[in-house]
N, C-alpha and C positions, 0 to 999 in steps of 0.2 A: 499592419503593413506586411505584405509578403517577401520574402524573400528574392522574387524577380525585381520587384518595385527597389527595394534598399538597394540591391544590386546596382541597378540603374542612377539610381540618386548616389550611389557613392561614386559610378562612374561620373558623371555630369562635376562632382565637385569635385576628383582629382582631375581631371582635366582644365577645370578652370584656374584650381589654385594652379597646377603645369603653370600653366601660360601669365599668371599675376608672378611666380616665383622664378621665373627664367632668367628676366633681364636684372637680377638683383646682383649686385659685384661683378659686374662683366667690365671687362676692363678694354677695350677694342686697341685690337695689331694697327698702330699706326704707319708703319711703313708699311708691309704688305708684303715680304719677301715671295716675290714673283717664282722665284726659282726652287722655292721649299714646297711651293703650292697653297701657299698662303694669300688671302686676300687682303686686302684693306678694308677695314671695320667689324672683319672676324674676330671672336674673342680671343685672348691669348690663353689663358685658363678656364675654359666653361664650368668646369667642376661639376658634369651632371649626375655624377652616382649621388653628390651629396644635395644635390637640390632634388633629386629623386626621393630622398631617402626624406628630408624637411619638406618635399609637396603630399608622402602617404601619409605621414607624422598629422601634420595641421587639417588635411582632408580627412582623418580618424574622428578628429576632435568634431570638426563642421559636421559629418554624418551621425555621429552620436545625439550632437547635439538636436540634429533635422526630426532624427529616430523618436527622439523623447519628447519633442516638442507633438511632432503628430500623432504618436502614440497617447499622449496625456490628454488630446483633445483639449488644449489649451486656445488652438486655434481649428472650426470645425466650422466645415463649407455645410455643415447641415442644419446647423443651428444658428441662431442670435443673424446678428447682421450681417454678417460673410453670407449668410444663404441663398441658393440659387431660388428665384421663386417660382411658384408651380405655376404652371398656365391652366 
């Protein structure tokens, strides 16, 4: 696998853990001080440097693991039953 391809594939899985690890302990502003500039069901603590930091964390692991998995030919669109057949 090339270096643009991993690229790509490690973009695709931080961005999806992003979006699985955002709404985890959000705790939403029930009143909504209008006058702070606060909404109603804005979080009060988003805490995003650390869900940043726990979405590059667990997206190392999934792309490692993606890396080695396609890299081993454990699973190959070219052979056995996964393969595309020839016309």
């Amino acid at each position: 696998m090339g270096w643009f391809i991993s690229f790509v594939i490690f973009a695709l899985v931080w961005w999806t853990v992003l979006f699985c690890v955002l709404p985890v302990g959000v705790k939403p502003d029930v009143q909504g001080d209008i006058e702070a500039g606060g909404w109603r069901g804005a979080p009060t603590q988003p805490m995003i440097w650390r869900k940043l930091l726990w979405t590059t964390a667990i997206s190392v692991v999934l792309w490692l693991a993606i890396v080695w998995l396609v890299d081993s030919n454990i699973i190959s669109f070219r052979d056995e039953w996964l393969a595309i057949p020839d016309r």
